[in-house]
Backbone of each chain as ProteinMPNN parsed JSONL, in Angstrom:
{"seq_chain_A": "XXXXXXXXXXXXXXXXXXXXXXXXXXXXXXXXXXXXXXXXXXXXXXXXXXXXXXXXXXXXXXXXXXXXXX", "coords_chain_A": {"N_chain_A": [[419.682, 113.164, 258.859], [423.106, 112.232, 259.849], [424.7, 109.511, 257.537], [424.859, 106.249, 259.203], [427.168, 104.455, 261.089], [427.063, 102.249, 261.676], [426.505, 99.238, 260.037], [424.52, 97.102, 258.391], [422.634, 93.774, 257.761], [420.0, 93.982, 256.893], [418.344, 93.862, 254.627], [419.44, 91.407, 253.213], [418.497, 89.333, 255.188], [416.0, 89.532, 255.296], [415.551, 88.984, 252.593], [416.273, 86.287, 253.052], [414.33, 85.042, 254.751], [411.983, 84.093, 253.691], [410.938, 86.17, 251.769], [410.731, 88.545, 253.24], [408.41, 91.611, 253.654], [409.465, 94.959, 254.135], [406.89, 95.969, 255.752], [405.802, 94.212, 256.948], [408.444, 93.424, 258.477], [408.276, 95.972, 260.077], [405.559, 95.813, 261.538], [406.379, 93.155, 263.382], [408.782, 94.464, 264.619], [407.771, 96.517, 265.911], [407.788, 99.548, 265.136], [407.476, 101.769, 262.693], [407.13, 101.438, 259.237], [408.752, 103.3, 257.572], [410.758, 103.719, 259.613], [411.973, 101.304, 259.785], [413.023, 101.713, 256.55], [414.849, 103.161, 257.027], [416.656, 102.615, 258.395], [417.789, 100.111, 257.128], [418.532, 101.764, 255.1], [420.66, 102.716, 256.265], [420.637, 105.026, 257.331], [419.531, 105.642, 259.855], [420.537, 104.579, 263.138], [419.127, 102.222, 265.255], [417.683, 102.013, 268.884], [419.314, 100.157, 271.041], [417.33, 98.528, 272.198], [415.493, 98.797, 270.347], [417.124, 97.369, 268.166], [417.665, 94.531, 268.814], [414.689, 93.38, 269.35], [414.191, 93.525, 266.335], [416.542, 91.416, 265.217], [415.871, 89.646, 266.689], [413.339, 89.159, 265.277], [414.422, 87.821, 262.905], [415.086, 86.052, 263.61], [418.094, 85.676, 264.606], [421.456, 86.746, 266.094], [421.954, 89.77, 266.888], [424.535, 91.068, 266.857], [425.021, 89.222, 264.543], [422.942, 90.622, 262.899], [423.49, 93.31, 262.901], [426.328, 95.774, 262.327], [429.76, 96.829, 263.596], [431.299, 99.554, 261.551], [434.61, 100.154, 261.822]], "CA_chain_A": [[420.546, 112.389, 259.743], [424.412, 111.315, 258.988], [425.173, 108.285, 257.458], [425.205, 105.665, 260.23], [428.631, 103.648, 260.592], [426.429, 100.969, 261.513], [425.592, 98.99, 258.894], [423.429, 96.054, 258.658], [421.991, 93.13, 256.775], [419.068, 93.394, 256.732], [417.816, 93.439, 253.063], [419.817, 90.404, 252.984], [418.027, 88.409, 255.76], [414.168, 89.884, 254.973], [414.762, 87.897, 251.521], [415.931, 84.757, 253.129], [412.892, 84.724, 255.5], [410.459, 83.965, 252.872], [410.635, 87.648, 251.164], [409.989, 89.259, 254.483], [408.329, 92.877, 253.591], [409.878, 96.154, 255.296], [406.052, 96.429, 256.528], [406.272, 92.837, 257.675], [409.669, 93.564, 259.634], [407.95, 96.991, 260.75], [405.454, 94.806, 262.357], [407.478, 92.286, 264.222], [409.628, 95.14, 265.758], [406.869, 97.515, 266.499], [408.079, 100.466, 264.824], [406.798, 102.303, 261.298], [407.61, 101.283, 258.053], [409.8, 104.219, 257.547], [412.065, 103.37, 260.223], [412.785, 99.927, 258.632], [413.681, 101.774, 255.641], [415.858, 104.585, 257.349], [417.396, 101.977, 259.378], [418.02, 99.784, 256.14], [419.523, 102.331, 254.183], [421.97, 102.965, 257.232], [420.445, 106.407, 257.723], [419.289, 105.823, 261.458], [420.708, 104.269, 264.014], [418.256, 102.021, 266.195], [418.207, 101.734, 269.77], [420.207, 98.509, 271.472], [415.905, 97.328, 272.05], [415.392, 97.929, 268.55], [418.233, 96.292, 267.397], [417.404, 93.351, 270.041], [413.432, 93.783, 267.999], [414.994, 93.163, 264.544], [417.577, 90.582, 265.313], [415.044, 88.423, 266.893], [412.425, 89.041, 263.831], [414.998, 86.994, 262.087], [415.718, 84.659, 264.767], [419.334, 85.693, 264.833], [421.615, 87.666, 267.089], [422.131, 91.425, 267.084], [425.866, 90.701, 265.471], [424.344, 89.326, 262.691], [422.258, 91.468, 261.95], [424.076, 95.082, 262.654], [427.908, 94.9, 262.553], [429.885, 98.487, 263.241], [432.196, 99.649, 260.66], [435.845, 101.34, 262.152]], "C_chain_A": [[421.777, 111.918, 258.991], [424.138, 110.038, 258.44], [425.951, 107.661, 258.56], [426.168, 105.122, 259.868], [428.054, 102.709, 260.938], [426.016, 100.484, 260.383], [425.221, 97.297, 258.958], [422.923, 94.929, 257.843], [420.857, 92.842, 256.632], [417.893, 93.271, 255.373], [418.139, 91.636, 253.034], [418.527, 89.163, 253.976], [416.468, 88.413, 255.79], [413.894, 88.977, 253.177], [415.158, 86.701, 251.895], [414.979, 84.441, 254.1], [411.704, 85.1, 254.721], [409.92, 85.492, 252.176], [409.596, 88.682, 251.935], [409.551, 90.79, 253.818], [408.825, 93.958, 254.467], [408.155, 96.302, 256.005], [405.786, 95.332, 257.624], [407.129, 93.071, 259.165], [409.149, 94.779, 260.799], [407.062, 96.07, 261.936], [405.639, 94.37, 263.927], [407.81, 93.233, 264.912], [408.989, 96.123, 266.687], [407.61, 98.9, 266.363], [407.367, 100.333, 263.065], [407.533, 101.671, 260.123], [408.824, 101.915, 257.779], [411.109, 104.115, 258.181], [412.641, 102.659, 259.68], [413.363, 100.517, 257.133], [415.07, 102.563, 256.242], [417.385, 103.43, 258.055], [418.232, 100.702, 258.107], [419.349, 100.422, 255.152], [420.599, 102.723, 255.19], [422.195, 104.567, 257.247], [419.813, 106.928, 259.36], [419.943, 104.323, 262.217], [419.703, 103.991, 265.303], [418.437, 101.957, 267.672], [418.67, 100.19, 270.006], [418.459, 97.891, 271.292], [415.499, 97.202, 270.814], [415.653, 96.857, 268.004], [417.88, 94.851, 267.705], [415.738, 92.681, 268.995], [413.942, 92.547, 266.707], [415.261, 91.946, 264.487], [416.257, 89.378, 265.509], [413.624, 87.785, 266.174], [412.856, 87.928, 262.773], [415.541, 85.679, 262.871], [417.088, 84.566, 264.397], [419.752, 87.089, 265.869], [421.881, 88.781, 266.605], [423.468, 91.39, 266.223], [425.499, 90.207, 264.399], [423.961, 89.888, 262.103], [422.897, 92.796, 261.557], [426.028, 94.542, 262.97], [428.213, 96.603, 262.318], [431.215, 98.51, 262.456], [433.049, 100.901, 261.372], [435.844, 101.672, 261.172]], "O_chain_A": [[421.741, 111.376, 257.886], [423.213, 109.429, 258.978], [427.066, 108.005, 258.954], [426.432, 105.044, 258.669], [428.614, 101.771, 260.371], [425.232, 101.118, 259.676], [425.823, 96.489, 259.666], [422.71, 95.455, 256.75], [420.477, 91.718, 256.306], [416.833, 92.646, 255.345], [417.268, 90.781, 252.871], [417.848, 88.326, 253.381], [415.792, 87.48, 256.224], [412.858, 88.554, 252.665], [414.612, 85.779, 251.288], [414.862, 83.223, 254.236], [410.822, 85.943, 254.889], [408.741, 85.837, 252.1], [408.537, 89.258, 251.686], [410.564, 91.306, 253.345], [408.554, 93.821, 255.66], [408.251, 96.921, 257.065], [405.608, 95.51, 258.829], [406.782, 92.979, 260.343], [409.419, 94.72, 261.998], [407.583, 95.671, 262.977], [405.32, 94.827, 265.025], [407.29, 93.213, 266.028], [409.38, 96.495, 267.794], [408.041, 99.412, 267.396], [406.952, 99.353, 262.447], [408.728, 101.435, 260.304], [409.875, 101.276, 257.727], [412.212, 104.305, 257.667], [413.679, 102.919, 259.072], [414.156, 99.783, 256.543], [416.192, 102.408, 255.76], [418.608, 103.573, 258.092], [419.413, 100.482, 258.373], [420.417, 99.993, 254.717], [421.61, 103.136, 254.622], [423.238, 105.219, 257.206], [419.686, 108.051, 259.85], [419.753, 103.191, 261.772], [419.401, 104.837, 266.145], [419.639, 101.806, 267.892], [418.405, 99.247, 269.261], [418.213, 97.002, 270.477], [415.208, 96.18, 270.192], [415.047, 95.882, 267.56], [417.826, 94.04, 266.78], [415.758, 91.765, 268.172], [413.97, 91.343, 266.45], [414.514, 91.195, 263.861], [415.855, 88.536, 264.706], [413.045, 86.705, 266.292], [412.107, 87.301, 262.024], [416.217, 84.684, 262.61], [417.45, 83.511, 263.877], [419.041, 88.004, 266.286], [422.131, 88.624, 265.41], [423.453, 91.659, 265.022], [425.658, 90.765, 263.313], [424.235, 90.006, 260.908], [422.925, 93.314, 260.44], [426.631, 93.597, 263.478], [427.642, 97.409, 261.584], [432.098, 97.671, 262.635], [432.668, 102.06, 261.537], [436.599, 102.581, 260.827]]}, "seq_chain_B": "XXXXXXXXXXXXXXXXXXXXXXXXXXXXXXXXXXXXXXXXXXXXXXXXXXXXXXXXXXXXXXXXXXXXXXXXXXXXXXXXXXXXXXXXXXXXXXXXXXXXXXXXXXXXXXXXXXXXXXXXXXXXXXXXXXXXXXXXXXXXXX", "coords_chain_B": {"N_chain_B": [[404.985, 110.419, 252.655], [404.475, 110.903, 256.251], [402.211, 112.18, 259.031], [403.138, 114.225, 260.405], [404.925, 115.521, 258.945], [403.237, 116.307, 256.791], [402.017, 118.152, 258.31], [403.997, 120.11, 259.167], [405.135, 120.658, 256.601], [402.695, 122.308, 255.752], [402.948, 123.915, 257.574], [405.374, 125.333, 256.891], [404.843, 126.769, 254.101], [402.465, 128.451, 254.888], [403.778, 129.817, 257.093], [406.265, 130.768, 254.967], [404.534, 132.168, 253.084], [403.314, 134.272, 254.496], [404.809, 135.576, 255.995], [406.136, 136.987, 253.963], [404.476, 137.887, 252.633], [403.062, 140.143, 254.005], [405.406, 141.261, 254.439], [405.193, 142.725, 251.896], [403.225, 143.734, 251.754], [403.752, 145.942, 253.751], [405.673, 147.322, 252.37], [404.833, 148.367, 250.285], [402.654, 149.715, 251.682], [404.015, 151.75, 253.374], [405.373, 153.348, 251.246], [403.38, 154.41, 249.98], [401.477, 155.549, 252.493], [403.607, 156.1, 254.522], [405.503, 155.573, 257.786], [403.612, 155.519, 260.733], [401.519, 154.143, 259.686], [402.118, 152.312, 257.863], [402.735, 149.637, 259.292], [400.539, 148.373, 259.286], [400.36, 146.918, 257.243], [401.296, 144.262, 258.787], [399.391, 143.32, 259.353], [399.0, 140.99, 258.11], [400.662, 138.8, 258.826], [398.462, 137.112, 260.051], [397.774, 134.84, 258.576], [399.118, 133.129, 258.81], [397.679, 131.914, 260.796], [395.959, 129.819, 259.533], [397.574, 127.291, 259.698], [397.322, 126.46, 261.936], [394.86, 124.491, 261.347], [395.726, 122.312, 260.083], [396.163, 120.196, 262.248], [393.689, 119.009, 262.099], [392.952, 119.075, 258.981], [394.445, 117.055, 257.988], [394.229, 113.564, 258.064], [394.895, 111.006, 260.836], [397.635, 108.967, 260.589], [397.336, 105.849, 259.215], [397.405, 102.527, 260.525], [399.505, 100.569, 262.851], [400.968, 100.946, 264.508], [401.898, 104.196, 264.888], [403.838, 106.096, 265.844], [406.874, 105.883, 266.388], [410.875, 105.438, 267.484], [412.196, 106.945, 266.558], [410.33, 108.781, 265.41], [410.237, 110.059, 267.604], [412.436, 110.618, 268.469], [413.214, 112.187, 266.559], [411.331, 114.252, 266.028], [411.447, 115.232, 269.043], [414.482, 116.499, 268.13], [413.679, 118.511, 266.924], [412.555, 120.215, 268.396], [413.99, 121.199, 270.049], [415.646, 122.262, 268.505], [413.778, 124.579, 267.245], [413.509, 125.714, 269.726], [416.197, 126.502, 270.789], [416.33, 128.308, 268.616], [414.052, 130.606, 268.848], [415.008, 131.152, 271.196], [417.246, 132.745, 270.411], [416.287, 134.483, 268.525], [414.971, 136.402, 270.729], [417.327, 136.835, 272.363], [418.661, 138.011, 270.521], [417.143, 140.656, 269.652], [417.015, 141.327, 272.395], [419.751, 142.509, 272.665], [420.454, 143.964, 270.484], [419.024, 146.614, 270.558], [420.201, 147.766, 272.252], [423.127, 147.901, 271.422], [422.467, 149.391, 268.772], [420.924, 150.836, 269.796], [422.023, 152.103, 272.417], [423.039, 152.021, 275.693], [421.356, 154.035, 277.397], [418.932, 154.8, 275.894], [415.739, 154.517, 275.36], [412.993, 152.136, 274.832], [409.845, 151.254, 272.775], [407.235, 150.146, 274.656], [405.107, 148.203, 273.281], [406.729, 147.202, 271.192], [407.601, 144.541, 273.162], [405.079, 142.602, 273.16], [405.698, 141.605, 270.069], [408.085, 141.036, 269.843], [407.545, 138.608, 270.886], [406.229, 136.923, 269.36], [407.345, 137.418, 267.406], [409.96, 135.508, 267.764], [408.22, 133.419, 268.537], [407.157, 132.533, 265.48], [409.753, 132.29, 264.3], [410.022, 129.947, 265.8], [408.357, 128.31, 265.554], [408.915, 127.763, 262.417], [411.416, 127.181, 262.119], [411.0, 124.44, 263.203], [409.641, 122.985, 262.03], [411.049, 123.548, 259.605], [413.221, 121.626, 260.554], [412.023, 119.072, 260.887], [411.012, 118.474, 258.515], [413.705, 118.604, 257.14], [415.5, 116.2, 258.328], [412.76, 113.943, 258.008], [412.929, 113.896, 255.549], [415.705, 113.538, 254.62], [415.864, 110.634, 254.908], [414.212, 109.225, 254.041], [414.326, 108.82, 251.145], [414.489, 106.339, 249.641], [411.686, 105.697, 249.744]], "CA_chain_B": [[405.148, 111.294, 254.303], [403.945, 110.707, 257.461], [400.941, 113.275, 259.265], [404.201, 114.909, 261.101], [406.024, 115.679, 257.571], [402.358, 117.187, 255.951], [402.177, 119.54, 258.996], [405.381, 120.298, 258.895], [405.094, 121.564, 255.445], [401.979, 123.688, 255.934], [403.321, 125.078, 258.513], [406.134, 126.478, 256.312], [404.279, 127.122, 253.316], [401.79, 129.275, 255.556], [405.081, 130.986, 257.452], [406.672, 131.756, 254.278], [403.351, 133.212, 252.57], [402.33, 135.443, 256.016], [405.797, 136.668, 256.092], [406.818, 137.657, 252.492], [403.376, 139.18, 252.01], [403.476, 141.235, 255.129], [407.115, 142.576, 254.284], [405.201, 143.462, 250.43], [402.516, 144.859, 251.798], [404.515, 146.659, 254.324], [406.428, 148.328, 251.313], [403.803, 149.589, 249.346], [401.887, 151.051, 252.601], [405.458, 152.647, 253.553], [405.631, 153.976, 249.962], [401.838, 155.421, 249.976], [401.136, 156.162, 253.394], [404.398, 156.259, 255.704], [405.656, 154.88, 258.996], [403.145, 154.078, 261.672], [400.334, 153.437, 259.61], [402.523, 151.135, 257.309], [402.689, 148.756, 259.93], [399.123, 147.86, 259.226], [400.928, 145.413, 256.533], [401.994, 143.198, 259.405], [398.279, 142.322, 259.793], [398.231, 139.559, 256.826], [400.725, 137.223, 259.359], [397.616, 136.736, 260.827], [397.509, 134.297, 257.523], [400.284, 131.468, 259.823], [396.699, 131.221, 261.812], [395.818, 128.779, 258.908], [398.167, 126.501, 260.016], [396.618, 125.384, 263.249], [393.884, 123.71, 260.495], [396.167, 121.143, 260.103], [395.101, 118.837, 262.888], [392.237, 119.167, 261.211], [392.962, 118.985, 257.644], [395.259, 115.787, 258.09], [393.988, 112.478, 258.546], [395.95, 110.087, 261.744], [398.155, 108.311, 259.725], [396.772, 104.517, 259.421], [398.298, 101.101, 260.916], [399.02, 99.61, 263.865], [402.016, 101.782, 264.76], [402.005, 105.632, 263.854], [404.634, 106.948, 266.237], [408.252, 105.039, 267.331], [411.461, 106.069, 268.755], [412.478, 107.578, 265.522], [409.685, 109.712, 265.515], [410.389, 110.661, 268.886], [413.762, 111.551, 268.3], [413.08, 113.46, 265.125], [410.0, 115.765, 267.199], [412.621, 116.017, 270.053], [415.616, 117.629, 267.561], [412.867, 119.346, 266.344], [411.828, 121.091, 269.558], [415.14, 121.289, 270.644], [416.407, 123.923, 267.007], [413.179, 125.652, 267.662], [413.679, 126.392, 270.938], [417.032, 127.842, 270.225], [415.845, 129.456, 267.404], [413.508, 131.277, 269.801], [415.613, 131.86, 272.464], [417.584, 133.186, 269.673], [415.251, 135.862, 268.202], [414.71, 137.282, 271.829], [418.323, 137.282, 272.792], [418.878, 139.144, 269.717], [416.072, 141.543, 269.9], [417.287, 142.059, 273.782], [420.866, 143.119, 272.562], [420.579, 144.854, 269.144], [418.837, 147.656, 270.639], [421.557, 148.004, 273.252], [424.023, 147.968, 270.586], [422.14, 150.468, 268.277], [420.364, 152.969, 270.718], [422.985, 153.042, 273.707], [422.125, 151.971, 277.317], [420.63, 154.863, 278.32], [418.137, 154.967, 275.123], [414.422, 153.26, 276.028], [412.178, 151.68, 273.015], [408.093, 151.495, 273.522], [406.692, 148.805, 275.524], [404.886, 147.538, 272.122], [407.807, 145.827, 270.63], [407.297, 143.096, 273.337], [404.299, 141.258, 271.956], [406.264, 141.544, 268.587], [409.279, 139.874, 269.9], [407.077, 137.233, 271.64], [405.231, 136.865, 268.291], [408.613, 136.704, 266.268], [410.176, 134.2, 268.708], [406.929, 132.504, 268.028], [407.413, 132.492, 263.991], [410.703, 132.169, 263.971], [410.327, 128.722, 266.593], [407.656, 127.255, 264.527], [409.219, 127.554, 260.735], [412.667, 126.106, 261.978], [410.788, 123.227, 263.967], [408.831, 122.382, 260.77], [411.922, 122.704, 258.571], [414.008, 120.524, 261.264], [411.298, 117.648, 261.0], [411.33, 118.148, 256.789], [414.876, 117.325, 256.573], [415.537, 114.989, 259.437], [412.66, 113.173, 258.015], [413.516, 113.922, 253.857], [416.846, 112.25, 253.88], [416.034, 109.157, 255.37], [412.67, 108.462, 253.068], [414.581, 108.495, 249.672], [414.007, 105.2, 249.422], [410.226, 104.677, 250.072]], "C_chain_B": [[404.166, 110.908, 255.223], [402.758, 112.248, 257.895], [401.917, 114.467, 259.624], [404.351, 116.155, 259.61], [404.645, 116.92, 257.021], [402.404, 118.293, 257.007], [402.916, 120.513, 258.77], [405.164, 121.2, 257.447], [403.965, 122.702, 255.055], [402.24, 124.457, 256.791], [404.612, 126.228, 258.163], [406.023, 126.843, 255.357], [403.402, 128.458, 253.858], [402.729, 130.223, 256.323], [405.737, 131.847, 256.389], [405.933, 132.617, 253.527], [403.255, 134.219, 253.893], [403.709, 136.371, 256.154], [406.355, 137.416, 254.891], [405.927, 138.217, 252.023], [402.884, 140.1, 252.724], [404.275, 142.334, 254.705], [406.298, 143.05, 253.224], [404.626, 144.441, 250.896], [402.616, 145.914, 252.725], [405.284, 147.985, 253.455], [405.797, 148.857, 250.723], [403.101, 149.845, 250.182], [402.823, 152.008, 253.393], [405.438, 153.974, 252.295], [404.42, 155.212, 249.582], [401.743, 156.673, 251.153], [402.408, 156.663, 254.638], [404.241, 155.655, 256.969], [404.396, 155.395, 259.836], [402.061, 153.436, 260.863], [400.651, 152.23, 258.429], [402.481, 149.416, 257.97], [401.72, 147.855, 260.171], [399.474, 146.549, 258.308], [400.89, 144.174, 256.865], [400.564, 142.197, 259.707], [398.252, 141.146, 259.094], [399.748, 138.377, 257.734], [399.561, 136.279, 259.962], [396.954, 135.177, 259.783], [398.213, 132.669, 258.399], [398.954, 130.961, 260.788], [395.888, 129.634, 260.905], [396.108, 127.836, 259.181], [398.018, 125.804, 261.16], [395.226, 124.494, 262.678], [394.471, 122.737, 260.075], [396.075, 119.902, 260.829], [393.796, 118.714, 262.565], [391.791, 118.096, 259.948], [393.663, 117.347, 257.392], [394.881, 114.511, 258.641], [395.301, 111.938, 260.106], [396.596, 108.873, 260.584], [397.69, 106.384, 260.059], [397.967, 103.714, 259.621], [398.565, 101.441, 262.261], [400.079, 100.632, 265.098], [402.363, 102.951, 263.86], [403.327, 106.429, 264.732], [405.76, 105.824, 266.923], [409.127, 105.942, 267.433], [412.335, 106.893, 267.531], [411.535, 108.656, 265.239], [409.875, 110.771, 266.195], [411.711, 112.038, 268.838], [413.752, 112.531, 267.283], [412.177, 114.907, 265.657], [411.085, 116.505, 268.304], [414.194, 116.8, 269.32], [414.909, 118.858, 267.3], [412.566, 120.559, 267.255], [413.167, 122.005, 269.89], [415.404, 122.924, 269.454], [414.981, 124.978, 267.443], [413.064, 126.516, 268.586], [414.56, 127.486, 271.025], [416.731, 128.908, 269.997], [414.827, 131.067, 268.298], [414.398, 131.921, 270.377], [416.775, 132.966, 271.666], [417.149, 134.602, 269.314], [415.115, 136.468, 269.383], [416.4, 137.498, 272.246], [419.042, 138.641, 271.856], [418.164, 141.002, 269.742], [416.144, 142.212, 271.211], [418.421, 143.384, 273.112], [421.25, 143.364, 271.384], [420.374, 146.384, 269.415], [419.604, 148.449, 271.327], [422.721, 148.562, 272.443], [424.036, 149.249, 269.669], [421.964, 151.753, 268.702], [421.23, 153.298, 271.594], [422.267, 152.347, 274.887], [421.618, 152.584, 277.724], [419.231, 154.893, 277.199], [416.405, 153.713, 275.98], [413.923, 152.985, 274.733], [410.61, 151.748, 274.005], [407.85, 149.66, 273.827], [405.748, 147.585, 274.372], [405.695, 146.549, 271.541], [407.864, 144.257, 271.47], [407.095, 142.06, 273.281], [405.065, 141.077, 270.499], [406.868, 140.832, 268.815], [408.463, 138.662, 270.287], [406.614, 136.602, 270.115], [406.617, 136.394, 267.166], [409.19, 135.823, 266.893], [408.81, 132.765, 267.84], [407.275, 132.127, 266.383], [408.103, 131.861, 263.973], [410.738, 130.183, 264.726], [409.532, 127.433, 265.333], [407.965, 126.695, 263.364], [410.43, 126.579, 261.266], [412.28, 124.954, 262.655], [410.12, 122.6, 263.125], [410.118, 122.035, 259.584], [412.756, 121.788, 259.032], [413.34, 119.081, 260.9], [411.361, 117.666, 259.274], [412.592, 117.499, 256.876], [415.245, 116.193, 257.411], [414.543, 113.824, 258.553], [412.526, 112.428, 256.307], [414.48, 112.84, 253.4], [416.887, 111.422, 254.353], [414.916, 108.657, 254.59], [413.098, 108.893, 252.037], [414.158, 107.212, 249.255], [412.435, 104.73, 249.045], [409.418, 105.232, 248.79]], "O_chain_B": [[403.033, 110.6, 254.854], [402.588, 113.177, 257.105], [401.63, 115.599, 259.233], [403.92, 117.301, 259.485], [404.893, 118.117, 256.87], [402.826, 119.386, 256.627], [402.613, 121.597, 258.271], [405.052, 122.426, 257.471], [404.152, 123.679, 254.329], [401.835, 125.619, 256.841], [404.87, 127.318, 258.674], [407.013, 127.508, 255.054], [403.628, 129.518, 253.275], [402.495, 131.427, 256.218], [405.887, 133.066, 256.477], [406.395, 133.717, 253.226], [402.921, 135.307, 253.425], [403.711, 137.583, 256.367], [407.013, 138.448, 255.027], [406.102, 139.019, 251.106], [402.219, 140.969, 252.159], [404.133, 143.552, 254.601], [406.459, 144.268, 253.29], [404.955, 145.622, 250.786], [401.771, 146.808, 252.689], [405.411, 149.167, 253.776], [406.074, 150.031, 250.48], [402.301, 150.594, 249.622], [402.359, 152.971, 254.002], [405.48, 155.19, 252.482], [404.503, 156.355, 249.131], [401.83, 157.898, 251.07], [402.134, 157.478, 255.519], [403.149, 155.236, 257.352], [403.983, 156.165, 258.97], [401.642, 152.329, 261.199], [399.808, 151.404, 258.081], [402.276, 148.365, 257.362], [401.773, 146.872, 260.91], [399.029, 145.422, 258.522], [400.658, 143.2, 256.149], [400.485, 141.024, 260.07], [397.479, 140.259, 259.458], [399.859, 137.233, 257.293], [399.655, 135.09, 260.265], [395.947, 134.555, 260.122], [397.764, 131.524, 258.452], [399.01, 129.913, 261.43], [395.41, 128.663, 261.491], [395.206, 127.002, 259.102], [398.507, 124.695, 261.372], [394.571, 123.86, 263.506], [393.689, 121.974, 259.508], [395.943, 118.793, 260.311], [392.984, 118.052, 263.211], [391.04, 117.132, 259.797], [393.199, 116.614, 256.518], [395.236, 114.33, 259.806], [396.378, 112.511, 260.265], [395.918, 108.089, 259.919], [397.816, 105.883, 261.176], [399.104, 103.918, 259.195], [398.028, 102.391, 262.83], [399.814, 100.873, 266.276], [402.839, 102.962, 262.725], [403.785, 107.425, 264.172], [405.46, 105.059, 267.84], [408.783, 107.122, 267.496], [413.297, 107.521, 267.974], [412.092, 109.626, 264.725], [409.802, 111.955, 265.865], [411.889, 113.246, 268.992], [414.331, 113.616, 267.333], [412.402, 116.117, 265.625], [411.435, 117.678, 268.435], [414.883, 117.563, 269.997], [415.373, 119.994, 267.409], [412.369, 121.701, 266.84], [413.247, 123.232, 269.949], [415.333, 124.134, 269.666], [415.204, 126.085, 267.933], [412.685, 127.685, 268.519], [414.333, 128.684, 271.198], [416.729, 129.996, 270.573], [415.092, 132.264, 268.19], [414.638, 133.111, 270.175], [417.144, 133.955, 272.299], [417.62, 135.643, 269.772], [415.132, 137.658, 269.068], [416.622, 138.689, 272.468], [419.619, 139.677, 272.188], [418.698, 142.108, 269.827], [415.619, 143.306, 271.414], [418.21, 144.594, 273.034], [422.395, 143.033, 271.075], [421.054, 147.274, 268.903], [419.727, 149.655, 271.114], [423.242, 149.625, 272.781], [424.987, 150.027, 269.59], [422.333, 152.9, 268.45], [421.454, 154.491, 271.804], [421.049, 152.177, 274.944], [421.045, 152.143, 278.721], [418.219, 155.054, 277.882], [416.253, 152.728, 276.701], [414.341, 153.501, 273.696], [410.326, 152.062, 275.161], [408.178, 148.563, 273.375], [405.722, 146.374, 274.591], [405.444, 145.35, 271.413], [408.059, 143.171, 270.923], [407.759, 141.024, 273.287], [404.717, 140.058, 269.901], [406.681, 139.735, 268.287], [408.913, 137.6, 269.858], [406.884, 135.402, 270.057], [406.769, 135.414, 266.436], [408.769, 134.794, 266.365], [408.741, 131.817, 267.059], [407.831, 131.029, 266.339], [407.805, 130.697, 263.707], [411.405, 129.313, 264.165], [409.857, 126.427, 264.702], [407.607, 125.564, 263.034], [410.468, 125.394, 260.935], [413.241, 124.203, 262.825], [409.912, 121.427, 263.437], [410.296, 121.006, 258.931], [413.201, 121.003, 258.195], [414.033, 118.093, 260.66], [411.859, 116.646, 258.796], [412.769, 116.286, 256.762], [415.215, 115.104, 256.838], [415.14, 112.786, 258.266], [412.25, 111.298, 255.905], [414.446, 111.919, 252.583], [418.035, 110.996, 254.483], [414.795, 107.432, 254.584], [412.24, 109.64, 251.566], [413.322, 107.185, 248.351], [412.063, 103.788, 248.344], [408.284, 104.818, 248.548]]}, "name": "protein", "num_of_chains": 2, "seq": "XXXXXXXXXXXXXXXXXXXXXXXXXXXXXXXXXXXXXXXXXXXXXXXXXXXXXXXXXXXXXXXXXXXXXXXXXXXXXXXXXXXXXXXXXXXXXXXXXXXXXXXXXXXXXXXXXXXXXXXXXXXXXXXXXXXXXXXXXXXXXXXXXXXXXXXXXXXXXXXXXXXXXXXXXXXXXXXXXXXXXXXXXXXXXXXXXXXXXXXXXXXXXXXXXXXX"}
């Protein structure tokens, strides 16, 4: 898969929620481990419910978490 | 890797063994015996039947969630190039012989099952290597 132009924080916000694990976050969103990494390294592109998922794993909004790069 | 990914790779480990030891032994019963009874070679694809021992051989991958929409989408590109790929090998196989023998030329009703059978091959290896890389360069990381 391309390199998504989405890109994301979510390394950043899995260590300020108490050193959330990617299996942790997998979890919460109800998707695989794998995804959380793919989606991490800004090699997939989740859907908007994903994203929606995620965001609210961290109890923040969807702009926080994913932000798209022109 | 995921259960997908191990399939996936016996299934083109077992394609490229059944077909590269076919073509050998195709060449040295060409070389011995001559055309038709060379064709006896082609029996050792019968080796790609291995590869349905993989739902088998492969545990269900453990936890709570084994298939999301990343999966999905990765199986569905997957289907999608093989399909091609298929429809590919028969479109070819229609209009090569056209090309070679002439419109008025006929071929034997045999080649059929072959094409159905290479279609077949040909769908399976590129739908196994579609799901390798699709799901390769996104698990550097793990």
């Amino acid at each position: 898969m391309a390199k998504s132009k989405i890109k994301n924080n979510i390394r950043q916000f899995r260590f300020e929620n108490g050193q959330m694990t990617q299996a942790d976050l997998a979890d919460k969103a109800g998707v695989t481990r794998q995804t959380i990494i793919a989606i991490e390294a800004g090699q997939y592109s989740p859907s908007l419910e994903l994203a929606i998922k995620i965001a609210r794993a961290f109890g923040k909004k969807v702009d926080d978490v994913f932000e798209y790069e022109e | 890797m995921n259960r997908s990914q191990k399939i996936a790779w016996l299934f083109v480990i077992t394609i490229s063994l059944a077909v590269v030891s076919s073509l050998a032994a195709f060449a040295i019963l060409y070389i011995k015996v001559g055309i038709p009874k060379a064709f006896a070679g082609f029996a050792l694809l019968g080796i790609v039947g291995f590869a349905g021992f993989g739902q088998m051989i492969f545990p269900k991958d453990k936890g709570k969630i084994i298939c999301d929409e990343r999966d999905t989408f990765i199986n569905r590109q997957a289907a999608i190039a093989g399909f091609a790929t298929a429809f590919l090998v028969v479109g070819l196989a229609c209009m090569l012989p056209f090309f070679i023998l002439g419109p008025q030329a006929t071929i034997a009703v045999w080649w059929l099952p072959n094409i159905f059978g290479a279609a077949g091959l040909a769908s399976f290896f590129v739908h196994s290597v579609v799901i390798l890389v699709l799901y390769g360069r996104s698990n550097k990381n793990e």
